[in-house]
Structures are given as structure tokens and as C-alpha cells.
BATIGU-998563 format. One line per field, with one value per residue (C-alpha): residue number from 1; residue in one letter; x, y, z. Coordinates in pm, whole numbers, plus 50000, padded with zeros to 5 digits. Layout:
seq <- (NUM, ...)
type <- (A, ...)
c1 <- (X, ...)
c2 <- (Y, ...)
c3 <- (Z, ...)
END
This chain:
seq <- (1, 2, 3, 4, 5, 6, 7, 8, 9, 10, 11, 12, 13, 14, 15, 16, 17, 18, 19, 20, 21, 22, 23, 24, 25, 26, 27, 28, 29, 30, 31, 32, 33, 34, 35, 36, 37, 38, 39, 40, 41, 42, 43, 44, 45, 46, 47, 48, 49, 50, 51, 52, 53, 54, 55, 56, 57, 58, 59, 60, 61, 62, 63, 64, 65, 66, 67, 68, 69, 70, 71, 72, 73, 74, 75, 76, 77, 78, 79, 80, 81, 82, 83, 84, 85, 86, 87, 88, 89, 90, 91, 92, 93, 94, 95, 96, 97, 98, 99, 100, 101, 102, 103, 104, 105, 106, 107, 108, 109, 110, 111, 112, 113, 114, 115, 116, 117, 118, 119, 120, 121, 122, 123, 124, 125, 126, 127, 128, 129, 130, 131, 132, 133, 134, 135, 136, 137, 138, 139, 140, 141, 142, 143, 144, 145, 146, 147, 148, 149, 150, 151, 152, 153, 154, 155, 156, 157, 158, 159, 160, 161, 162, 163, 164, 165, 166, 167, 168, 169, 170, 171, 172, 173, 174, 175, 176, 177, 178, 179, 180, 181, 182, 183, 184, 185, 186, 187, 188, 189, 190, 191, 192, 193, 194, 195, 196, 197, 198, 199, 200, 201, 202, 203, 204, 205, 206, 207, 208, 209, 210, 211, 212, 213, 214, 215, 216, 217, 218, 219, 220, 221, 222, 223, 224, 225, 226, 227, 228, 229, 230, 231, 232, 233, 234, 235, 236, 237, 238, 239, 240, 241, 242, 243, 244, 245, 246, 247, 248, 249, 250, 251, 252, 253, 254, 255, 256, 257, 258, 259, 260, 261, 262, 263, 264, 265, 266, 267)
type <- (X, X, X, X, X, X, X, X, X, X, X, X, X, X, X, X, X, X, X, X, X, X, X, X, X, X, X, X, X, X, X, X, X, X, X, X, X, X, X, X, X, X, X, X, X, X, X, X, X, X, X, X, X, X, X, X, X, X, X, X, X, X, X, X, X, X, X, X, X, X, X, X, X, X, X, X, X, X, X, X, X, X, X, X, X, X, X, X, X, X, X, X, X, X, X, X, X, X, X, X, X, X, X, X, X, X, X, X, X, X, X, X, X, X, X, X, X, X, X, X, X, X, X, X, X, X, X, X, X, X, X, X, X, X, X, X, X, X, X, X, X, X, X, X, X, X, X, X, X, X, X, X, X, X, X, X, X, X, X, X, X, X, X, X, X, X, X, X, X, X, X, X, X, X, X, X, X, X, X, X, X, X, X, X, X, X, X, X, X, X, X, X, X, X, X, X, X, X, X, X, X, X, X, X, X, X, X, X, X, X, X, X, X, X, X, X, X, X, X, X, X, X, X, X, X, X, X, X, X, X, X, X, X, X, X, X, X, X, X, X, X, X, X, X, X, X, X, X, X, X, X, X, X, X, X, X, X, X, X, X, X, X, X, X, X, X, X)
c1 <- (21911, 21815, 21459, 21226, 21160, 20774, 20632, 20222, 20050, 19716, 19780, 19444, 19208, 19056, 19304, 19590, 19549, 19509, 19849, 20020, 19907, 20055, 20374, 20406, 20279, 20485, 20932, 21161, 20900, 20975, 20742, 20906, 20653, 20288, 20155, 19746, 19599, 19375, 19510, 19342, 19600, 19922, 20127, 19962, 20129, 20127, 20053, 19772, 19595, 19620, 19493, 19857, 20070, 20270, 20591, 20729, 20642, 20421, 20169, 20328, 20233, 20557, 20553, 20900, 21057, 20874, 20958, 21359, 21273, 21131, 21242, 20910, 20620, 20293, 19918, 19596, 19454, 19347, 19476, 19593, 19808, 19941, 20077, 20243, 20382, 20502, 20701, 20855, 20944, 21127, 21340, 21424, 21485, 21258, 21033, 20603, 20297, 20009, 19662, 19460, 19228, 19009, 19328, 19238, 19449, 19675, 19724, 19810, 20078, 20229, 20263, 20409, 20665, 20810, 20847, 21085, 21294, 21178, 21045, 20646, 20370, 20043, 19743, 19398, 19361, 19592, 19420, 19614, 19256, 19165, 19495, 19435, 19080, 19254, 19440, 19145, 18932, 19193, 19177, 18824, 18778, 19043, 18876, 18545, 18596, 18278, 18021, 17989, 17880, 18070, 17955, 18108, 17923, 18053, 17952, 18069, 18000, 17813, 18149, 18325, 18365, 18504, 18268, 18314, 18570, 18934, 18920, 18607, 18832, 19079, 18901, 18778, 19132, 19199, 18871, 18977, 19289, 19168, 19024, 19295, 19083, 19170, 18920, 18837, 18697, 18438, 18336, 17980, 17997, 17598, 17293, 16950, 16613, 16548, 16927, 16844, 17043, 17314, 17645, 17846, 18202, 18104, 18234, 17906, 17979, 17708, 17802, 17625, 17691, 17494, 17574, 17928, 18050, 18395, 18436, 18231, 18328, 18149, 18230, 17978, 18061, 17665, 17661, 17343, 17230, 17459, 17634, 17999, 18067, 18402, 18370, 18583, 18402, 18650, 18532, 18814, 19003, 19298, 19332, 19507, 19667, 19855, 19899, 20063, 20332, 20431, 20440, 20647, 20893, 20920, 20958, 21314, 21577, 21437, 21519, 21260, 21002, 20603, 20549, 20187, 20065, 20137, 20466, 20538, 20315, 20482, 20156)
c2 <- (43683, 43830, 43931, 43675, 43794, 43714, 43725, 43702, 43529, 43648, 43995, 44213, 43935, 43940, 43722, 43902, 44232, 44062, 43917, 44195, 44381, 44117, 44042, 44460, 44460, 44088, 44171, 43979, 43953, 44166, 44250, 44107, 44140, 44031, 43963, 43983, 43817, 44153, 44414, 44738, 44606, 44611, 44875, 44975, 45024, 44697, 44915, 45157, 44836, 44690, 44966, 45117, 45376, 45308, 45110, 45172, 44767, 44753, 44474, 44242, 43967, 43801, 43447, 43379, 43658, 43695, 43327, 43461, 43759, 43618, 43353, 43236, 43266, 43241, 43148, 43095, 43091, 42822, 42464, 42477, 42796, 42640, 42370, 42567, 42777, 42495, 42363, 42695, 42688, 42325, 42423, 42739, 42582, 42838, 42811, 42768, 42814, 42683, 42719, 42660, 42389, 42193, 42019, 41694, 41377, 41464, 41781, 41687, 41465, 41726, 41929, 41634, 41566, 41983, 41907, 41651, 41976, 42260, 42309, 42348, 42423, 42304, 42342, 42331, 42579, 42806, 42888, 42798, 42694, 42430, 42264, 42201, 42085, 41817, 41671, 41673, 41475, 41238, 41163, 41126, 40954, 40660, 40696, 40687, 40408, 40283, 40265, 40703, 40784, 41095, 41371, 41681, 42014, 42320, 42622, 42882, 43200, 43196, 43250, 42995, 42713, 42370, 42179, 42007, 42231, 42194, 42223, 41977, 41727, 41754, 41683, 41371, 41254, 41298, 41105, 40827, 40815, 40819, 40500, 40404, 40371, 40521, 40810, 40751, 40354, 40533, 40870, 40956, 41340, 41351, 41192, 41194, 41019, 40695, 40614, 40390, 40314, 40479, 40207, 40153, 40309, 40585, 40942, 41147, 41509, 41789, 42151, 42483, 42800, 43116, 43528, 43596, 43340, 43308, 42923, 42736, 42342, 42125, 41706, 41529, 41192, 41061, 40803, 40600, 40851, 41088, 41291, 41492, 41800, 41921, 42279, 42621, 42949, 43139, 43532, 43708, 43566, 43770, 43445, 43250, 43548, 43576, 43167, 43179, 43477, 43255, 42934, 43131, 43256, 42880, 42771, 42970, 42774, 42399, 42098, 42007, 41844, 41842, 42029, 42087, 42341, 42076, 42094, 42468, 42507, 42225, 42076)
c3 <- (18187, 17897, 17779, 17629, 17289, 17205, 16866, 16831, 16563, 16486, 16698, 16566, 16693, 17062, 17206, 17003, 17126, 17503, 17427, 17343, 17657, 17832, 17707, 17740, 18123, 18211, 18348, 18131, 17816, 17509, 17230, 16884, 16653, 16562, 16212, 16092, 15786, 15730, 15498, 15705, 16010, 15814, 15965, 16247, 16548, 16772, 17104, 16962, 16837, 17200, 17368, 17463, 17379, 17054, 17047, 16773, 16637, 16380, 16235, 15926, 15772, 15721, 15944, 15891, 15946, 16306, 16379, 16317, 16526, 16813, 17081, 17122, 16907, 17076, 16817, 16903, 16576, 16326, 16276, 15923, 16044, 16337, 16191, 15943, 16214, 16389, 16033, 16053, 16454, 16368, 16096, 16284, 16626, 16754, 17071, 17015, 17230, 17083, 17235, 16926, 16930, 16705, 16568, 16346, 16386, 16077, 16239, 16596, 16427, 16241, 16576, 16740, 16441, 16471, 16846, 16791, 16652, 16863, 17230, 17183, 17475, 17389, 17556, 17480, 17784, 17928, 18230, 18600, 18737, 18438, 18446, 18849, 18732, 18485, 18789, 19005, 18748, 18685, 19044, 19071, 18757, 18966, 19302, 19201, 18979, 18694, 18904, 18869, 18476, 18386, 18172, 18037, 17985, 17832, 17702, 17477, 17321, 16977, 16756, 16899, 16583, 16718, 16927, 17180, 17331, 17324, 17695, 17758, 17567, 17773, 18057, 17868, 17829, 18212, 18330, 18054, 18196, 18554, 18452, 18235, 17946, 17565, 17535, 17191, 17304, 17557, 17448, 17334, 17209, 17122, 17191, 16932, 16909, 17094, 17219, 17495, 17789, 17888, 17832, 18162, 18164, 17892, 17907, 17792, 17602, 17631, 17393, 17472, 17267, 17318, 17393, 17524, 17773, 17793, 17896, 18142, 18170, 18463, 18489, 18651, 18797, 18889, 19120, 19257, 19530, 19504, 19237, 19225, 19036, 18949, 18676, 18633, 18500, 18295, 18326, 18157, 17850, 17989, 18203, 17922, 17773, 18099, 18116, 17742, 17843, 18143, 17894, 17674, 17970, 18067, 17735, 17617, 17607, 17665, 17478, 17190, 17324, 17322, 17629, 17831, 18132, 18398, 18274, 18293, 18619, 18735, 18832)
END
């Protein structure tokens, strides 16, 4: 089988340069390309600005021509680029990893319309340990049943921008449909002044942000007596850089399709 040919979106960021590491360090993954918004990056050698010795593949700007270069094209970037990217994977029948988040409803449509033309993996985290958390929740969102209140904590580093997390959304979506519920019916993402009680069957939100933590999510189902915590502590962003590379690997060569984690983990 051929190599995978990977092109990164976004490479002179954190997670960019992480990405390029891996797709260098991962058998059967081949560095296309990588393009930066910043002028100073143009040019530069894609392995000196990941830490590596050069390859001979240098930073552009050009998204089009890296979506025709590349089998897969992975972004964790902004919205507004992502869905342009993924505009530019459908009319190119190309393959997309997406783990941006903070997506808005207009947004999240337009991803879903390109994957009706192009195989997309989306993911609001990349990570093999959240996705088993998802399916955990889920299950003890059913088991439990409405008599446990269930509340979502995260915290973030102080750049971060979307709140609540991509991630702590998710596991909204999986306790909501634990209890077969739409999310968007039950959710309360903040609480201020004299709210009184708590309703039954909500699904509570609490955001942190402060210093550098890479991604701490904890879902509390509190019961009368007794309360059940479910969480993941991400210490090393390289944990989703190395989740995307084997999203992309999966991803070559399927059918269009809106594709998640569970699907390449097989979870």
C-alpha cells in the first residue's frame, strides 16, 4: 500500500509543528505539505520548524494546491477556515480531519454538506482515552437514569477561545443521549445571581481557564448519598496529534461520509 500523503493546515502553530513530528515519526504517513497564515513562516523548512532535520518541504500558503497535493489534509485551526477547507476537500474528493472546535450551527452544516462529497473525521477530541470516556458516559447517563444530576467541568489553559470546550460538549451529547434526550432541550452552560433550584433532568456546564493545562474534563452524575465521577487529564497535546495521523491513515480511501473517533478506533 502506498504512503498516506498528509498535508497540515495551520503547521507553525503548537499543534502544527506537533503534527508534523508525527506524521514524520508514524510508517505509511508522508509529509505533503503545510501552509501558515504568517508571512515570517513562508518558506521555511517544514522539519526545522518542527524541531527536525530539514525535509526539503517548505511552508506555503496556498490551500488548494496542498488539498491537490495531499491525500488527506489534517486542521485544527479556526471555524471560518475549516469550513472553507472542507469546500475545497468536496470539490476535490480529497480526504479531511478536522479537530477544530467552536463550530456555530451554520458552520457544522456546511461541514456536514462537503461530507456528502468527501470522507471527513471530525472530532472535537482526538484523544483514544476521551473517546472511551464518551462511551462510558453514555452508559452511565442510561444506567443511572434522572434521578443522578450531571455536571460537566473543564478546564483549559488561558489562550484557549471557545468555551465550553469542544470536548465537554461532547460529553454533553453522550449523557443526553444516554438519556435519550436532545442536548440542546436540557443543557444549562452557566449559572448567575439567585438561580434557584436546580431543574430535574438538566445537564449542568462548569468552564475553568487559567496557566497551561492542556485539557482536564470530569462528569459528575450526583446522586442522593452518593456521587459518580467519570474525567480524563490530557498531559501532552501530542495525544491528539498522534490520534489525527491515525484518523488520517484510516481515513484514505473511504466513501464520503461524516466520520467520528469511534469510527476509526472502532470503538
Amino acid at each position: 500500500m502506498s504512503e498516506c500523503r498528509i498535508g497540515i493546515v495551520g503547521c507553525g502553530g503548537r499543534m502544527g509543528r506537533m503534527l508534523i513530528a508525527e506524521v514524520v515519526g508514524t510508517t505509511g504517513a508522508m509529509l505533503a505539505g503545510g501552509t501558515a497564515q504568517a508571512a515570517t513562516l513562508q518558506g521555511q523548512d517544514l522539519g526545522s520548524l518542527a524541531g527536525l532535520a530539514p525535509l526539503g518541504v517548505t511552508v506555503g500558503n496556498d490551500a488548494v494546491a496542498l488539498v491537490q497535493a495531499s491525500d488527506v489534509v489534517i486542521d485544527f485551526t479556526a471555524p471560518a477556515v475549516t469550513v472553507r477547507l472542507a469546500a475545497l476537500a468536496a470539490e476535490a474528493g480529497k480526504a479531511l480531519v478536522v479537530g477544530t472546535t467552536g463550530l456555530d450551527p451554520a458552520q457544522t452544516a456546511a461541514i456536514q454538506a462537503a461530507a456528502r462529497q468527501a470522507p471527513i473525521v471530525w472530532s472535537a477530541n482526538m484523544s483514544l482515552g476521551v473517546n472511551l470516556l464518551l462511551g462510558l458516559v453514555e452508559q452511565a447517563a442510561a444506567r443511572l437514569g434522572p434521578d443522578y444530576d450531571i455536571e460537566v467541568l473543564e478546564m483549559h489553559h488561558r489562550m484557549k477561545v471557545d468555551a465550553p470546550s469542544g470536548t465537554a460538549l461532547a460529553l454533553g451529547h453522550a449523557a443526553a443521549a444516554g438519556r435519550q434526550v436532545p442536548l440542546d432541550e436540557v443543557w444549562v452552560k452557566s449559572r448567575d445571581g439567585h438561580t434557584g433550584a436546580r431543574a430535574s433532568g438538566t445537564i449542568g456546564f462548569a468552564t475553568l481557564r487559567g496557566g497551561d493545562v492542556v485539557g482536564d474534563h470530569t462528569v459528575m452524575f450526583a446522586g442522593l448519598g452518593e456521587r459518580v465521577e467519570l474525567g480524563h487529564k490530557a498531559s501532552d497535546r501530542r495525544i491528539y496529534a498522534r490520534g489525527a495521523v491515525r484518523a488520517a491513515l484510516w481515513v484514505k480511501g473511504r466513501p464520503p461520509g461524516l466520520y467520528g473517533m469511534k469510527d476509526v478506533l472502532g470503538l
